[in-house]
C-alpha positions in Angstrom: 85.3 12.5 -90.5 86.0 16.1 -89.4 89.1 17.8 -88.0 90.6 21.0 -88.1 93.6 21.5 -89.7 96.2 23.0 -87.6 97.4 24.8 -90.6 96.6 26.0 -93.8 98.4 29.1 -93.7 101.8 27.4 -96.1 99.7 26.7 -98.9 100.6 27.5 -102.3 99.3 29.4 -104.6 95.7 28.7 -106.2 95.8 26.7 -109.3 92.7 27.8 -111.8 92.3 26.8 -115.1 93.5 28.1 -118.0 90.8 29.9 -120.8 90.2 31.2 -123.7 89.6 35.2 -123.1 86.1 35.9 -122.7 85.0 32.0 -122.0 83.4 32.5 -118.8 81.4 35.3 -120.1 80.4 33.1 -123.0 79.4 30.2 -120.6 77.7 32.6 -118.1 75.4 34.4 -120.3 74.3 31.5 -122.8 70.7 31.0 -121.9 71.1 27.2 -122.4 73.8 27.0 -119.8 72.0 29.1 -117.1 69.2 27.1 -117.4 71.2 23.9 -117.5 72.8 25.2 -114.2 69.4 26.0 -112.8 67.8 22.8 -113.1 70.5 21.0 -111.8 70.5 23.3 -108.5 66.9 22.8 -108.4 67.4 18.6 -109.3 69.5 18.6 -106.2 67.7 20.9 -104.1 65.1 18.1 -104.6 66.8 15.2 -103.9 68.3 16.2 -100.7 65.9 18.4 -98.9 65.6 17.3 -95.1 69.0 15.5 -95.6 73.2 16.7 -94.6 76.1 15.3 -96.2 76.4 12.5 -98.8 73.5 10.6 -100.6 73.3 7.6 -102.7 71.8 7.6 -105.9 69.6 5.1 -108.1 72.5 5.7 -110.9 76.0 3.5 -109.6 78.9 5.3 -108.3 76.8 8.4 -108.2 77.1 10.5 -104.9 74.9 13.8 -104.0 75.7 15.8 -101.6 74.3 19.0 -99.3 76.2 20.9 -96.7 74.8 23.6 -94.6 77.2 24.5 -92.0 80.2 23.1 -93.3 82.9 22.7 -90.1 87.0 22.6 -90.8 89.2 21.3 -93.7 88.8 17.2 -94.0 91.0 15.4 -95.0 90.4 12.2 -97.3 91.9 9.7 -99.6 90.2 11.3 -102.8 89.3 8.5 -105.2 89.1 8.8 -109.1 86.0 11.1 -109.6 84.5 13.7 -111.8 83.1 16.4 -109.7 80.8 19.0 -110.5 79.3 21.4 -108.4 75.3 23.5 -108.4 75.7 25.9 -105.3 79.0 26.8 -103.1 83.0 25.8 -103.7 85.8 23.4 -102.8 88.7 24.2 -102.4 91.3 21.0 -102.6 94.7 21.2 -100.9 97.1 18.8 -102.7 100.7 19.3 -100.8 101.5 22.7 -101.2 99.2 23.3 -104.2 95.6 24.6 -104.3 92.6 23.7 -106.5 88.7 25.5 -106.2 85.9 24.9 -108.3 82.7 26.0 -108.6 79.3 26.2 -110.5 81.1 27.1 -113.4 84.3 24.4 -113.2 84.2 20.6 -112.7 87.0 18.9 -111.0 88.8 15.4 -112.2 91.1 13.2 -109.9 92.5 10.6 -112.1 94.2 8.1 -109.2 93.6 7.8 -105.3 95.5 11.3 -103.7 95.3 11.8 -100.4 93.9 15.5 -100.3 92.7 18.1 -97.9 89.0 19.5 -98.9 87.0 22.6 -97.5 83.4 23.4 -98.6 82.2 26.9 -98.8 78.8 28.4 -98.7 77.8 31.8 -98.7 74.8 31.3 -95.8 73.0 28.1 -94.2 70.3 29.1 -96.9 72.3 28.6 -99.5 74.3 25.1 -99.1 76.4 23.3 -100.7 74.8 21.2 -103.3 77.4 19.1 -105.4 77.7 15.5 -106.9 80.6 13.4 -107.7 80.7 10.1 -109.8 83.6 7.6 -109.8 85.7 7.3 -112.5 86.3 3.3 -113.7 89.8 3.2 -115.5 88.2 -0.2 -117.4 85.5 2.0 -119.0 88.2 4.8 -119.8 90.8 2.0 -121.2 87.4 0.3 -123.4 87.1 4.0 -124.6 90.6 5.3 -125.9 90.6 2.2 -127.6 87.9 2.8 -130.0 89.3 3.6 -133.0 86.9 6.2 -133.7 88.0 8.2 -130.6 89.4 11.7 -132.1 93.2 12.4 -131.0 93.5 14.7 -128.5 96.2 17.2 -127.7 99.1 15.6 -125.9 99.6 15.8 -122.1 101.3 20.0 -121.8 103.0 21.2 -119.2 101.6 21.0 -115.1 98.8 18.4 -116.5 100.8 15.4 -114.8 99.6 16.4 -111.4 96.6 13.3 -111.0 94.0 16.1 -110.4 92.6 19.1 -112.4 90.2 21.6 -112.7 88.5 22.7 -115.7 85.7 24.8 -117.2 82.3 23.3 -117.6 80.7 23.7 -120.7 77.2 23.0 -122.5 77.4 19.7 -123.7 79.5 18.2 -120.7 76.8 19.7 -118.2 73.7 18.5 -120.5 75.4 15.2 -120.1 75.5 15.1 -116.2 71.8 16.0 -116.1 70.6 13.1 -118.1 72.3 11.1 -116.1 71.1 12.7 -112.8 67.5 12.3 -114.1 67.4 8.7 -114.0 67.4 9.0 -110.3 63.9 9.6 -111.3 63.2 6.3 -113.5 65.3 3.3 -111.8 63.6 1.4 -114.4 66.2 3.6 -117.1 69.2 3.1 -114.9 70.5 -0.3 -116.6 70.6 1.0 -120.1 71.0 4.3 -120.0 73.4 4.7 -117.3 76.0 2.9 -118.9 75.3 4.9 -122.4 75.7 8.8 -120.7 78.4 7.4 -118.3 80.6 6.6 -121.5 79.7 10.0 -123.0 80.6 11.8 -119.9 83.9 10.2 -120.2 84.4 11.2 -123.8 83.6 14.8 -122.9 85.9 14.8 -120.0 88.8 12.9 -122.6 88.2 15.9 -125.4 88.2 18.8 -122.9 90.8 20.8 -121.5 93.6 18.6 -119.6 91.7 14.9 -120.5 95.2 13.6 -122.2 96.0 13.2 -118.6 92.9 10.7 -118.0 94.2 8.7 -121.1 98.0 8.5 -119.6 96.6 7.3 -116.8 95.4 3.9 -118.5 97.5 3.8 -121.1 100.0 1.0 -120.9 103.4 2.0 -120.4 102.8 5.5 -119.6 104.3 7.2 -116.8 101.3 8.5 -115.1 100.1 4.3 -115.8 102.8 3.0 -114.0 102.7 5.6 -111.3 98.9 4.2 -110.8 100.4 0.8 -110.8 102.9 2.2 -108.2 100.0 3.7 -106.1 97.8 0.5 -106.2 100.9 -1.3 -104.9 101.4 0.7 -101.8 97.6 0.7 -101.2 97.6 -2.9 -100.7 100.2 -3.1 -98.9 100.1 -0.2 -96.8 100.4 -1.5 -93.6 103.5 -3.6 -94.6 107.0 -1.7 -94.8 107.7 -0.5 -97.9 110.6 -1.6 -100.3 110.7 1.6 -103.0 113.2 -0.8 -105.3 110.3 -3.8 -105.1 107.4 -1.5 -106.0 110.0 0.2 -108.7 110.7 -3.3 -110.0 107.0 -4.2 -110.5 106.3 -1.1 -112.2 109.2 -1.2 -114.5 111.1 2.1 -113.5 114.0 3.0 -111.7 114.2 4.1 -108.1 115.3 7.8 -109.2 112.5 7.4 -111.9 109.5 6.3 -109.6 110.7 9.4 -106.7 110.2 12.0 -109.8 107.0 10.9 -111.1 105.5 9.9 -108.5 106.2 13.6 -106.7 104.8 14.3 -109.7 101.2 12.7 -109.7 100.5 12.7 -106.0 103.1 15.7 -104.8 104.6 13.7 -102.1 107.0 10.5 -102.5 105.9 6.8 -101.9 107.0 6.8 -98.4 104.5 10.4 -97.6 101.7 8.3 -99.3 101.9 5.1 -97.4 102.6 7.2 -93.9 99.4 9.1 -95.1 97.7 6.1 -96.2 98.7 4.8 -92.6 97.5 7.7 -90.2 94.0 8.4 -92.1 93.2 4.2 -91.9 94.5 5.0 -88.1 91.9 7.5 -87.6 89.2 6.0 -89.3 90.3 3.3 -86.7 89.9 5.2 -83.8 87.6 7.6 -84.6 84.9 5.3 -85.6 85.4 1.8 -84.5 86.4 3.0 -81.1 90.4 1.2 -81.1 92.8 1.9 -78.9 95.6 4.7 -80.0 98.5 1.4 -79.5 96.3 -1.0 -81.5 95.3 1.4 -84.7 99.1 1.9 -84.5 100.0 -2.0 -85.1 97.4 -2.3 -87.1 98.7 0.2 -89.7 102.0 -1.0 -89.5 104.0 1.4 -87.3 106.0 -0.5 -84.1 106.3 2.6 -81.8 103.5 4.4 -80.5 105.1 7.3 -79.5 106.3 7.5 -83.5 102.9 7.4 -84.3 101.4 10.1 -82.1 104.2 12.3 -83.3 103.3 11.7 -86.6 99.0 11.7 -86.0 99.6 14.9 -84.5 101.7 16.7 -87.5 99.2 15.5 -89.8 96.0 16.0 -88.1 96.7 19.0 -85.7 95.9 17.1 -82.1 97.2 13.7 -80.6 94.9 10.6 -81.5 93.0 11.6 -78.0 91.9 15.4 -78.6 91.5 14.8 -82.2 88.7 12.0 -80.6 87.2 14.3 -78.2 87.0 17.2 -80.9 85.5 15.3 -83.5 83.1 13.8 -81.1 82.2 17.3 -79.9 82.2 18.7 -84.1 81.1 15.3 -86.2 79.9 16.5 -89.4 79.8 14.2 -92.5 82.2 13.3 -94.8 83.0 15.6 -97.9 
């Protein structure tokens, strides 16, 4: 769904990845990269010619995507993906924070953040070609627990926030394009899916901020029970929320839960479910055509007039405009 934000201009400052001197050169003029990058432009180009927004694949969990004219920010609930991108940028607005990638970075959200997301392109000739695959914290959990899995470097400082971007490389990128090949040969998908999938995830566990991929299933860990804390209030999102319950499940203190959790998703438990609330509200309205006082009850909020106040901060436009804008400007999903 599309808005508008009202305002982008308190942002803070724009969060790159850290390198190696000289390792974007490196990347950018290895013939094997560039023409690694170039068939996956051209695999895309392919697969989405005549179409706008998101596509499914033969390959599950597996999302293309193409976007001409892209309209305002959007904001969404981003899942646990890996994200990599052929033509154009992203920019992702998490709180105050500000992540971009590119052709030559990949992006990783490790638990469900509610985020902000523009696409960029250059001209309509050039769109934004990109695909995304979900990120199952089963196959991740199957995988740290081989033995065989080299130890990685432990979890540094500013890698707790539950999204990153880092560098693409050779082998991670020759990875994604087997896998985007058996969109070709459904026949392939039930075997080899599964076999690059878990290699994908090994790359993305040995490279550049993975340790915060393995703390996220790890047992125990603070970023784990953080997930556990942020599975909790998705279920129950519509329900009022008792911090010192969901504390107690997840075996922290109150004080404990309010920092890490800040941490991960860069607002507290009560920002995410109010979040949670207005972009199910919206979904509500927007789409399945609900009054503004019964998407209100239906997310859990008593007062209407709360919730308009609220919509309205969030969203830039009371529940009404927002609907009259967005049925003026609809443009798909990012």
């Amino acid at each position: 769904m599309d808005l508008d934000l009202h305002s982008l201009q308190d942002a803070g400052p724009l969060l790159l990845p850290d390198a190696a001197p000289g390792a974007a050169d490196q990347e950018r003029d290895d013939p094997r990269f560039q023409a690694m990058q170039q068939e996956l432009l051209q695999l895309l180009e392919r697969y989405t010619t005549g179409a706008e927004g998101m596509l499914a694949t033969a390959i599950p969990n597996m999302e293309i995507y193409r976007i001409t004219c892209p309209t305002g920010p959007k904001h969404a609930v981003q899942k646990p993906v890996f994200a990599v991108i052929a033509q154009g940028s992203k920019r992702i607005f998490v709180g105050d924070e500000i992540y971009e990638y590119d052709p030559m970075h990949y992006l990783v959200a490790s638990v469900d953040l509610p985020v902000v997301g523009k696409v960029m392109v250059t001209s309509p000739d050039e769109p934004y070609l990109g695909l995304r695959l979900e990120l199952d914290t089963q196959e991740i959990g199957e995988l740290i627990g081989d033995e065989n899995l080299p130890a990685a470097a432990s979890l540094g400082e500013g890698a707790a926030r539950g999204l990153y971007v880092n560098r693409l490389d050779v082998d991670l990128l020759d990875a994604v394009l087997r896998l985007l090949r058996l969109h070709e040969t459904p026949r392939d998908v039930p075997i080899m899916a599964p076999m690059i999938r878990r290699e994908i995830l090994y790359r993305l566990l040995m490279n550049g901020q993975g340790a915060l991929l393995r703390q996220t299933v790890l047992q125990d860990s603070q970023m784990n029970r953080v997930a556990k804390a942020i599975r909790l209030i998705k279920e129950g999102y519509d329900q009022a929320l008792r911090i010192e319950d969901v504390a107690r499940e997840v075996h922290m203190s109150v004080s404990s839960l309010h920092h890490h959790f800040k941490l991960v998703t860069a607002m507290s438990p009560l920002q995410y479910q109010k979040n949670l609330r207005l972009q199910e509200a919206r979904k509500l309205i927007l789409t399945a055509d609900a009054s503004v006082a019964t998407a209100a009850h239906r997310v859990g909020y008593e007062s209407s007039s709360q919730f308009s106040r609220e919509y309205s901060r969030l969203f830039g436009a009371p529940p009404l405009r927002d609907k009259r804008r967005w049925q003026e400007e609809e443009a798909p999903v990012l």
